[in-house]
C-alpha positions in Angstrom: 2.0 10.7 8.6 0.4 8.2 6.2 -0.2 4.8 7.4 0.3 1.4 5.8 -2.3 -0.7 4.4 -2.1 -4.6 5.8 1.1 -6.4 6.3 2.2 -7.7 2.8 5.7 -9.4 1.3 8.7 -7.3 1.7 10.0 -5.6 -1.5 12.9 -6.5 -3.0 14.4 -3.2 -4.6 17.1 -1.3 -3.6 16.0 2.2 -2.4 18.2 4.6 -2.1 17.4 8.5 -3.5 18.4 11.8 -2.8 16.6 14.5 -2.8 17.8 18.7 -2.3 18.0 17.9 1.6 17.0 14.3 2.5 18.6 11.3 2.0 17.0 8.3 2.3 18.8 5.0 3.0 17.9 1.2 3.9 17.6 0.8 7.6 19.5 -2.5 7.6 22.7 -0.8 5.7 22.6 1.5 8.4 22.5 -0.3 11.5 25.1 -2.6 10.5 27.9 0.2 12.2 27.1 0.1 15.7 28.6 3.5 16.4 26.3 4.4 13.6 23.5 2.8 15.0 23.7 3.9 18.5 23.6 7.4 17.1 20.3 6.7 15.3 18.7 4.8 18.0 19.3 7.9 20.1 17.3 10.3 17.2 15.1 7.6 16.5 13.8 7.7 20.5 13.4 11.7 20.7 11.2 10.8 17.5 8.8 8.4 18.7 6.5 10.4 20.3 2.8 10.0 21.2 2.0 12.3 18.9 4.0 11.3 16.5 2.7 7.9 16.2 -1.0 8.3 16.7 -2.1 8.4 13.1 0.1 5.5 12.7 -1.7 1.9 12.6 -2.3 0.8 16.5 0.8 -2.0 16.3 3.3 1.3 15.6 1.9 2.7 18.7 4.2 2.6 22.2 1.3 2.7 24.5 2.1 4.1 27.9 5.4 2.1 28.7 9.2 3.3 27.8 9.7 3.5 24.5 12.7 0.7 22.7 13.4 2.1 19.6 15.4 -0.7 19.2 12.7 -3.2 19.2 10.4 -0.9 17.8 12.4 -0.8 14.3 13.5 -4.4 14.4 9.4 -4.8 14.7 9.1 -2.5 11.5 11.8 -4.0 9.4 9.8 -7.6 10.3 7.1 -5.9 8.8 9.0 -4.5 5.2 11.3 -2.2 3.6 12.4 0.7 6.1 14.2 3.9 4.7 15.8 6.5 7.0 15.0 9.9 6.2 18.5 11.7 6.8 20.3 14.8 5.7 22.6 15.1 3.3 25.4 14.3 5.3 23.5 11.6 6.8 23.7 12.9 10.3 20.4 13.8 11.6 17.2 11.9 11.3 14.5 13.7 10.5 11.9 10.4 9.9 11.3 7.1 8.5 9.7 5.9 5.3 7.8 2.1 5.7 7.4 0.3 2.5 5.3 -2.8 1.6 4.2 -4.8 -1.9 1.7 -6.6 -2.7 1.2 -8.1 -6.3 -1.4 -5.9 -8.7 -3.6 -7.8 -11.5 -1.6 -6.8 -14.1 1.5 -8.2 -12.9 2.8 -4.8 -11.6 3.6 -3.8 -8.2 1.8 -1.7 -5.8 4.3 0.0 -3.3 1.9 0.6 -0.5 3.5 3.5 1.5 3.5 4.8 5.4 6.1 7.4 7.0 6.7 9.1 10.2 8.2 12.9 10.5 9.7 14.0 13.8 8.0 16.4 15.4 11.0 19.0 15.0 10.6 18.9 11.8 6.8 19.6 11.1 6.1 22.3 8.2 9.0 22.3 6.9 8.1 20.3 3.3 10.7 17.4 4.2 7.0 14.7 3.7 6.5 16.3 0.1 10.3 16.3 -0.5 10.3 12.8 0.3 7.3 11.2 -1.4 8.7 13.4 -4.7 12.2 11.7 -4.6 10.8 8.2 -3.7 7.7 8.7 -6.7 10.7 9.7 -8.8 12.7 6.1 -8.0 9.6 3.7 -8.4 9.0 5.6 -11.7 12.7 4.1 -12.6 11.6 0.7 -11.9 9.2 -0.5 -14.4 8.0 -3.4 -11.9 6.4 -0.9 -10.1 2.8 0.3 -11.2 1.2 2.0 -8.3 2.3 3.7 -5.1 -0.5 3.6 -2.2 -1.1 4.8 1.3 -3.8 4.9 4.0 -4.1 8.6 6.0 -6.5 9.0 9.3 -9.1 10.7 8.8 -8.5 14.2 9.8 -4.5 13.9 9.0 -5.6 17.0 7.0 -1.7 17.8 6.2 -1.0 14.3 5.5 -3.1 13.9 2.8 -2.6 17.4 1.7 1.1 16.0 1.0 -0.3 13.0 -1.2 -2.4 15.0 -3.6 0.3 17.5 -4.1 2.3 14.8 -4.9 -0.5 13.8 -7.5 -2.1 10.6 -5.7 -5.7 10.6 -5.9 -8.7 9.9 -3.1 -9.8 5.8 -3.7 -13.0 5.0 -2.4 -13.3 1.9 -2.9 -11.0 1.2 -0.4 -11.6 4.2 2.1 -12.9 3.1 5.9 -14.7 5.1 8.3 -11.1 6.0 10.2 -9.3 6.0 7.1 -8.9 7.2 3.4 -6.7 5.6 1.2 -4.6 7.5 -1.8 -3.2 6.0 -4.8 -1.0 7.2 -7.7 -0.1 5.0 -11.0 3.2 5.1 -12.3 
């Protein structure tokens, strides 16, 4: 799981990819059904665990009470761009991809990145998968100059994912509790 830098302005591309077995679509298309979005609610809540969310920023975090993953991803899409990580025939969710802007000096963009994998699906390469298929669309948009994201330190696989995926360690903006990856475009 790599967490978001600060709050920033929402983006204004359309993401949509496909990868061999994800698909990831805008939250907000999806919820508009509200068979459809009962059904993901329901996923989305078996997803949110503790675990899940603990290298996530502290305002993803549940804390102790029952979790509304209602709220909880009407909080996020306050926040920016959400993508829901599905399968091909868009039936299960297996995650959620959380994506921000902020303007870059030389008039690009940087997409600054987080994402969350259910727990049931851990180790299976769906976080490489994804990243590759959403590098692959920002590399389509020529607004787009940078992609960026924060891991906890210790997220050992997490940031495994990001230098597979050929971001690099940026120390200038590394914490104590976090180290932050970027990848030009």
């Amino acid at each position: 799981m790599v967490a978001a830098f600060a709050m920033t302005r929402p983006l204004v591309f359309e993401f949509d990819y496909a990868t061999t077995r994800l698909r990831a679509v805008d939250a907000q298309r999806m919820l508009v059904s509200h068979k459809r979005k009962a059904q993901l609610l329901v996923q989305l809540k078996s997803s949110l665990t503790q675990k899940v969310l603990a290298p996530l920023p502290p305002h993803f975090a549940m804390g102790t009470e029952e979790i509304e993953p209602e709220q909880w991803l009407y909080d996020r899409l306050g926040e920016g761009q959400v993508l829901l990580l599905l399968d091909e025939r868009q039936e299960t969710l297996y995650g959620l991809v959380f994506l921000f802007s902020a303007a870059m000096e030389s008039g690009g963009i940087v997409v600054q990145i987080g994402y969350l994998i259910g727990e049931d699906f851990w180790g299976q390469g769906l976080a490489s998968e994804m990243l590759a298929g959403l590098v692959r669309q920002c590399a389509e948009l020529k607004e787009i100059r940078q992609l960026a994201g924060g891991v906890e330190v210790g997220n050992v696989a997490s940031a495994r994912v990001l230098i597979k995926s050929g971001f690099s360690l940026d120390r200038s903006q590394t914490t104590l509790d976090t180290e932050y990856y970027t990848l030009r475009i």
